[in-house]
N, CA, C and O of each residue as an XYZ file, in Angstrom:
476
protein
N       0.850     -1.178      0.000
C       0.000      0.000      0.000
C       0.892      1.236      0.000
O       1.692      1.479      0.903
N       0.730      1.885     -0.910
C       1.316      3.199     -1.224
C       0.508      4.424     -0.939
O      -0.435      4.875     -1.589
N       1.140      4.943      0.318
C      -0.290      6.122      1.052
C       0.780      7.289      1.072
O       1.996      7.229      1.251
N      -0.214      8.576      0.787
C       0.726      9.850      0.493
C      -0.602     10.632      1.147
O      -1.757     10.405      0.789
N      -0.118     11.836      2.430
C      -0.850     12.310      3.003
C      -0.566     14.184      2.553
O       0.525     14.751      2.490
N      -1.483     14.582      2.386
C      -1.077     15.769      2.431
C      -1.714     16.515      3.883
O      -2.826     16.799      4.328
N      -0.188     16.642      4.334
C      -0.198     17.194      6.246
C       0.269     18.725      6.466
O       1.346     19.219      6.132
N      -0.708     19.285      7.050
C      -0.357     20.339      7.759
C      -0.359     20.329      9.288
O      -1.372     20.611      9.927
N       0.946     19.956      9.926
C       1.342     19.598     10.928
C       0.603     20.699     12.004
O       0.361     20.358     13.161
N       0.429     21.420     11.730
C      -0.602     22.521     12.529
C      -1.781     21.776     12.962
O      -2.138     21.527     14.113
N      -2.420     21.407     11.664
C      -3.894     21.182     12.027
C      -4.212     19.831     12.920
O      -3.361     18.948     12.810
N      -5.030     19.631     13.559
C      -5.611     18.580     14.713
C      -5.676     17.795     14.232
O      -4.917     16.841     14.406
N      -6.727     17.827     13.298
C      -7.535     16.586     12.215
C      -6.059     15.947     11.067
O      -5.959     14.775     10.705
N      -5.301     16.812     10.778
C      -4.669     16.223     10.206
C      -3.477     15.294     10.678
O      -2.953     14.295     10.184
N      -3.205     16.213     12.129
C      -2.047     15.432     13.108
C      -2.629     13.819     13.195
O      -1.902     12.841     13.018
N      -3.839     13.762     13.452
C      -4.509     12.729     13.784
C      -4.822     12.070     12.717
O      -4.625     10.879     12.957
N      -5.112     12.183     11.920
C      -5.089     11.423     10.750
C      -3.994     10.517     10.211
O      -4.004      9.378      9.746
N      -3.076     11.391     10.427
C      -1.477     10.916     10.365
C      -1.147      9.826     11.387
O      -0.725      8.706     11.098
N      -1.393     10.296     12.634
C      -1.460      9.041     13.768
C      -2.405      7.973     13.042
O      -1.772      6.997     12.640
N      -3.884      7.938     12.765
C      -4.039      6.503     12.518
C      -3.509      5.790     11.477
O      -3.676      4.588     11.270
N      -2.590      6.890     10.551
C      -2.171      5.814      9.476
C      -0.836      5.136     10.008
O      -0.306      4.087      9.644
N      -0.643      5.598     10.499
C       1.083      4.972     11.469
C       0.337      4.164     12.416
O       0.947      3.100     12.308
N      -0.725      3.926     13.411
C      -0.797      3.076     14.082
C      -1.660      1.994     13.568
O      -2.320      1.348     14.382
N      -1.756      1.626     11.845
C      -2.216      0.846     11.087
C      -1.059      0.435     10.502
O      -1.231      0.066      9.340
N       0.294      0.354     10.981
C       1.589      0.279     10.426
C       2.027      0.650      9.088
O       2.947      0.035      8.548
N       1.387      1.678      8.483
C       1.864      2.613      7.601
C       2.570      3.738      8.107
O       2.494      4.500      9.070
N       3.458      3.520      6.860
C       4.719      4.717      7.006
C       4.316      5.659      5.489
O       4.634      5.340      4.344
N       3.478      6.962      5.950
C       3.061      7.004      4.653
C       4.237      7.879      3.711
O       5.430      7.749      3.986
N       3.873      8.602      2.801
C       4.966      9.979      2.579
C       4.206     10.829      2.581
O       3.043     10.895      2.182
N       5.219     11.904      3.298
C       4.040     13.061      4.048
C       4.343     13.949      3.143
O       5.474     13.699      2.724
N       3.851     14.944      2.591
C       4.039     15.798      1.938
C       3.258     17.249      2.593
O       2.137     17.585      2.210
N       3.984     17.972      3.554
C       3.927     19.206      3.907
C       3.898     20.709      2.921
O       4.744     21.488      2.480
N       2.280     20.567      2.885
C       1.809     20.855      1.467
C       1.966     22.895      1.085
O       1.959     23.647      0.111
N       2.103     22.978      2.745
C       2.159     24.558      3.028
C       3.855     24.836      2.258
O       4.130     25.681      1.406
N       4.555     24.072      2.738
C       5.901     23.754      2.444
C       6.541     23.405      0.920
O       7.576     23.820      0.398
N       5.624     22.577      0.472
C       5.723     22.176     -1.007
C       4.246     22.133     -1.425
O       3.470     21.293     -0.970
N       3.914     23.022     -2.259
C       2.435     23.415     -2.550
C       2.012     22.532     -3.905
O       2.760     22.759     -4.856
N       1.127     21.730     -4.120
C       1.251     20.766     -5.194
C       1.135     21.837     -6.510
O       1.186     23.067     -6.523
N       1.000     21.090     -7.347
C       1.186     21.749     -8.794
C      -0.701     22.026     -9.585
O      -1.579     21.165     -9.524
N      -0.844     23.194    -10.141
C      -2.087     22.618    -10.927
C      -2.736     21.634    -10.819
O      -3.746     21.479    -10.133
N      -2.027     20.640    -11.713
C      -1.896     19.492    -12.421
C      -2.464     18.320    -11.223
O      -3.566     17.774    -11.264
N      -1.340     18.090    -10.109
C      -1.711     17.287     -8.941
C      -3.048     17.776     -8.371
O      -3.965     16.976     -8.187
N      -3.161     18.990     -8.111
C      -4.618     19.461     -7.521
C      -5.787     19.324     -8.761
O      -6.930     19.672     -8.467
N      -5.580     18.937     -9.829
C      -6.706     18.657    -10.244
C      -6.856     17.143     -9.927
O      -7.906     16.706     -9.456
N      -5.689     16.280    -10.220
C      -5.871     14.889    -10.307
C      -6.240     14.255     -8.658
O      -6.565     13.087     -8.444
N      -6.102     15.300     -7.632
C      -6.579     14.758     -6.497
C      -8.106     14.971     -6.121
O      -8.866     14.241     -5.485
N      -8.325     16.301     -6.764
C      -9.864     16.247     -7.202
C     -10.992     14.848     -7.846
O     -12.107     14.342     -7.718
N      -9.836     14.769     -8.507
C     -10.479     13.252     -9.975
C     -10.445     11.989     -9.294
O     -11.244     11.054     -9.333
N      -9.219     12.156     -8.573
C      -9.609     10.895     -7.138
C     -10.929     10.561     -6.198
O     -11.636      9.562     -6.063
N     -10.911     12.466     -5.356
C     -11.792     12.329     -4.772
C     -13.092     12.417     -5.347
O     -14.089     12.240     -4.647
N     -13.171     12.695     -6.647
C     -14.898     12.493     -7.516
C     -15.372     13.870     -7.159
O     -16.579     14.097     -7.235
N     -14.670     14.668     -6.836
C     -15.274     16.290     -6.757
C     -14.839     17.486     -7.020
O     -13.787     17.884     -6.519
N     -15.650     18.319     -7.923
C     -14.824     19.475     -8.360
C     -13.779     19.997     -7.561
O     -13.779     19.630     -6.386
N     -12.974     20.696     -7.897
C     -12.054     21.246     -7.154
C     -12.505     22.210     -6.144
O     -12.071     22.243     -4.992
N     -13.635     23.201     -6.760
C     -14.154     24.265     -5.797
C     -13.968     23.452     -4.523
O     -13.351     24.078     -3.662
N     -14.441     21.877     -4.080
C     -14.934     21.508     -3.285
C     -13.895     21.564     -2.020
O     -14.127     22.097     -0.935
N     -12.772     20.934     -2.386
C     -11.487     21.091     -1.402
C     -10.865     22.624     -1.174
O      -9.710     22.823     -0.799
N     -12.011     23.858     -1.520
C     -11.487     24.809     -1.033
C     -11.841     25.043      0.546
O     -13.072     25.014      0.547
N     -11.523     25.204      1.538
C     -11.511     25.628      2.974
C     -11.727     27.758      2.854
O     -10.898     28.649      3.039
N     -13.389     27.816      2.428
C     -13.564     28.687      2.098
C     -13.421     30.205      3.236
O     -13.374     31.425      3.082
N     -13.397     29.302      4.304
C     -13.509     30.079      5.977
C     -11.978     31.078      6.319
O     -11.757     31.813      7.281
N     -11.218     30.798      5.295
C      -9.780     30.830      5.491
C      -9.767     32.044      4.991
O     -10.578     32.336      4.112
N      -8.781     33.030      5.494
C      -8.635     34.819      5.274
C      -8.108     34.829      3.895
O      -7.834     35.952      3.472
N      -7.886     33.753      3.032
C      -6.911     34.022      1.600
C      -7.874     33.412      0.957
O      -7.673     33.031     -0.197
N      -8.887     33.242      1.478
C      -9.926     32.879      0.145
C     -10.772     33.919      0.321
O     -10.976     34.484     -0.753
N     -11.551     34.576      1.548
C     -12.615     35.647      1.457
C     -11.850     36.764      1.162
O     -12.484     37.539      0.446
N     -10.600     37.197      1.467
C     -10.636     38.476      1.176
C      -9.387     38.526     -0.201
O      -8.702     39.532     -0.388
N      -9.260     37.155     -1.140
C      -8.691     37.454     -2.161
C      -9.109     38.085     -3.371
O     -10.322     38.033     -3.578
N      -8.232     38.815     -4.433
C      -8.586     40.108     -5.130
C      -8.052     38.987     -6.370
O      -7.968     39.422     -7.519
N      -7.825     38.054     -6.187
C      -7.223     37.339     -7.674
C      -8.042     36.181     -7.604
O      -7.312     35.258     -7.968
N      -9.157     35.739     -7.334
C     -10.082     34.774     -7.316
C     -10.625     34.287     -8.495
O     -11.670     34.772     -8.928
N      -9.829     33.045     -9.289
C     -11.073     32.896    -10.424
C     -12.526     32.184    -10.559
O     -13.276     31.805     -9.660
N     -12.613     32.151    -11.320
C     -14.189     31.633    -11.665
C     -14.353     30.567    -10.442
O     -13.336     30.867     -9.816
N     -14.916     29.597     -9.740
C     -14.931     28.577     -9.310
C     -15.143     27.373    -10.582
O     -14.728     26.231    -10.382
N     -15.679     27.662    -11.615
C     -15.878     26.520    -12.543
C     -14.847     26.052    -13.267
O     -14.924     24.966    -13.843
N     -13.701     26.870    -13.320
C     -12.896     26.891    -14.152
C     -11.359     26.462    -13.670
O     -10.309     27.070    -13.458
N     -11.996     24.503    -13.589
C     -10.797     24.172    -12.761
C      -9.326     24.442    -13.093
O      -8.625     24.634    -12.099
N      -8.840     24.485    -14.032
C      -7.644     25.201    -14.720
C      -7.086     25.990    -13.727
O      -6.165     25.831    -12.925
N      -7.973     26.998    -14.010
C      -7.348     28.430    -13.155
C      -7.400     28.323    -11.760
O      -6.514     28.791    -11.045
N      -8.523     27.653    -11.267
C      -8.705     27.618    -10.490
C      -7.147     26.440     -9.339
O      -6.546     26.832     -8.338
N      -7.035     25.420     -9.874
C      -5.661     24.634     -9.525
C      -4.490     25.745     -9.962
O      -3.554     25.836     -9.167
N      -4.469     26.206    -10.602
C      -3.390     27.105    -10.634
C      -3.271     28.365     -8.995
O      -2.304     28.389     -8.234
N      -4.443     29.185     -8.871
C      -4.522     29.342     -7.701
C      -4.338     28.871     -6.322
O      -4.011     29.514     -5.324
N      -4.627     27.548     -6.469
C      -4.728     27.213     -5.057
C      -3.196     26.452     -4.693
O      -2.764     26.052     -3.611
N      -2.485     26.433     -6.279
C      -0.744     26.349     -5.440
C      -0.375     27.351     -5.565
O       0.796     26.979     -5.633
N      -0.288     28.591     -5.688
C      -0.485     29.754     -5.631
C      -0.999     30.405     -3.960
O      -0.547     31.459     -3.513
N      -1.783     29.724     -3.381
C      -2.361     29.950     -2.074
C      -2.671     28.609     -1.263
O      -3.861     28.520     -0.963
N      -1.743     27.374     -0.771
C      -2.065     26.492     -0.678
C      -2.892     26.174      0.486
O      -3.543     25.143      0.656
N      -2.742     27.630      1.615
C      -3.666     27.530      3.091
C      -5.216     27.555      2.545
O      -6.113     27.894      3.318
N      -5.434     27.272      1.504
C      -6.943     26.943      1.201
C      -7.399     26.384      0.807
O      -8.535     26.574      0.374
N      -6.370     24.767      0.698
C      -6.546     23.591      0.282
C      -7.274     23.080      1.584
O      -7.009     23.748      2.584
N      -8.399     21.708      1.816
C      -8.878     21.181      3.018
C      -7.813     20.291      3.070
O      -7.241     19.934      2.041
N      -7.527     19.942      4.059
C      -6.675     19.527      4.729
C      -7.347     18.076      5.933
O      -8.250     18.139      6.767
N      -6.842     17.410      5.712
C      -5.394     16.481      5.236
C      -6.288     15.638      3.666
O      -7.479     15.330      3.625
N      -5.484     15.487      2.793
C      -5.824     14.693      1.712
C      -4.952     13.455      1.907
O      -3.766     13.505      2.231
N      -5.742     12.188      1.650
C      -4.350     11.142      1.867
C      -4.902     10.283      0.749
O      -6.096     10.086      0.522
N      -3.873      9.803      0.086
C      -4.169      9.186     -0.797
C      -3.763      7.485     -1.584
O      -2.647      7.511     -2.103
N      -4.147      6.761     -1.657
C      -3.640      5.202     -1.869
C      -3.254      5.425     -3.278
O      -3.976      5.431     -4.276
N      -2.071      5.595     -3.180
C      -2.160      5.691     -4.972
C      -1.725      4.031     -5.706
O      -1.534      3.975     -6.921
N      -1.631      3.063     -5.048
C      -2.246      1.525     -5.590
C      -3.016      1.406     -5.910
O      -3.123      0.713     -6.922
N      -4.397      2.102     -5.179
C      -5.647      1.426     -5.585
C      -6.417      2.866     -6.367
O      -7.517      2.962     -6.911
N      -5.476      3.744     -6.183
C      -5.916      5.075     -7.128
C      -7.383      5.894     -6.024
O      -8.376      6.413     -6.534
N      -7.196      5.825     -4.893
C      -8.497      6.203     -4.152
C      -7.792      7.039     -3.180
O      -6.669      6.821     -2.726
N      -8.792      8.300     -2.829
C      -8.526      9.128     -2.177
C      -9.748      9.904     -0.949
O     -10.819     10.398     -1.299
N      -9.260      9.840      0.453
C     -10.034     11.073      0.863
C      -9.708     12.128      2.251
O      -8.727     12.172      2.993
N     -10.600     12.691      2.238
C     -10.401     13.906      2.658
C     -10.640     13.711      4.681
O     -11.802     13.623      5.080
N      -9.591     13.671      5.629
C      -9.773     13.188      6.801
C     -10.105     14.032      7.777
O      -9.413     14.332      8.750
N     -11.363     14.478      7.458
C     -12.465     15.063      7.898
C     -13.831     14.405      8.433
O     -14.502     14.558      7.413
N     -14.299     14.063      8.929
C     -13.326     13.648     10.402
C     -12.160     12.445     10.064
O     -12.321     11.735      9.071
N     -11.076     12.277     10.879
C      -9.400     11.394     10.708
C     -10.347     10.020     10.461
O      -9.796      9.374      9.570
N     -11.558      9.341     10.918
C     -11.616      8.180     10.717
C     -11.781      8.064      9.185
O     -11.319      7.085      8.599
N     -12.209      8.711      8.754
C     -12.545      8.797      7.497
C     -11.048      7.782      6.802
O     -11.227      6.705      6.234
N     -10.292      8.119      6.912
C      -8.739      7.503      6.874
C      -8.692      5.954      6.918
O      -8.147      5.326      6.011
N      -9.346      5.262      8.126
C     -10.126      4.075      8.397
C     -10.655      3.321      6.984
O      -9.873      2.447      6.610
N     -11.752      3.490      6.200
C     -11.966      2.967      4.829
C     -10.917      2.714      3.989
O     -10.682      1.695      3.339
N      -9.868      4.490      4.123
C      -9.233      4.595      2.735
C      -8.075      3.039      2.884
O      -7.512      2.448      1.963
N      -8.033      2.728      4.417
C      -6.571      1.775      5.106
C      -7.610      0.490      4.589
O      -7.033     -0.168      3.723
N      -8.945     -0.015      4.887
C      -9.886     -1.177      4.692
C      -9.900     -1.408      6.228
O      -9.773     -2.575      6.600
N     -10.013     -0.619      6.985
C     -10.500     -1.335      8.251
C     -11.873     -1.001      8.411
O     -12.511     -1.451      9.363
């Protein structure tokens, strides 16, 4: 099993998320996304994983999405993945992803994490 988390060591839900994939004896690769902001390209294809537009993984509550002046369309996933590595604190957080079985989700709440492992 090949698991890739995208962690923002800040957040609760994601700290914890991270804990149940290590105490399911996965060692995943963490990718500290504030740190290394994915590309377009990856933020669309993690969209296509999770089966939902991109708008959807925006964390709209966040000060760089309400009060941004460079906001595109929401429909227009293009631009829109271009933005959000561009501003990555408005990605939802934690994304983890099996890329064996090509399935992905969003550990909101951390059990959610639970399915993506098969427990």
């Amino acid at each position: 099993m090949s698991i890739v988390i995208y962690h923002n060591p800040r957040c609760s839900k994601s700290r914890k998320t991270l804990e149940l994939i290590k105490e399911s004896g996965i060692s995943p690769k963490i990718v500290e996304y504030l740190q290394e902001p994915p590309a377009g390209a990856e933020l669309l294809r993690l969209a296509e994983l999770l089966g939902v537009p991109l708008a959807e993984l925006l964390r709209k509550s966040e000060q760089a999405f309400s009060s941004a002046d460079d906001l595109p369309a929401l429909s227009d996933e293009e631009a829109l993945a271009d933005w959000i590595s561009r501003h990555p604190i408005v990605l939802q957080r934690p994304i983890v992803i099996d890329a064996s079985r090509k399935r992905a989700i969003v550990g909101r709440p951390p059990e959610n994490v639970l399915e993506l492992l098969g427990q």
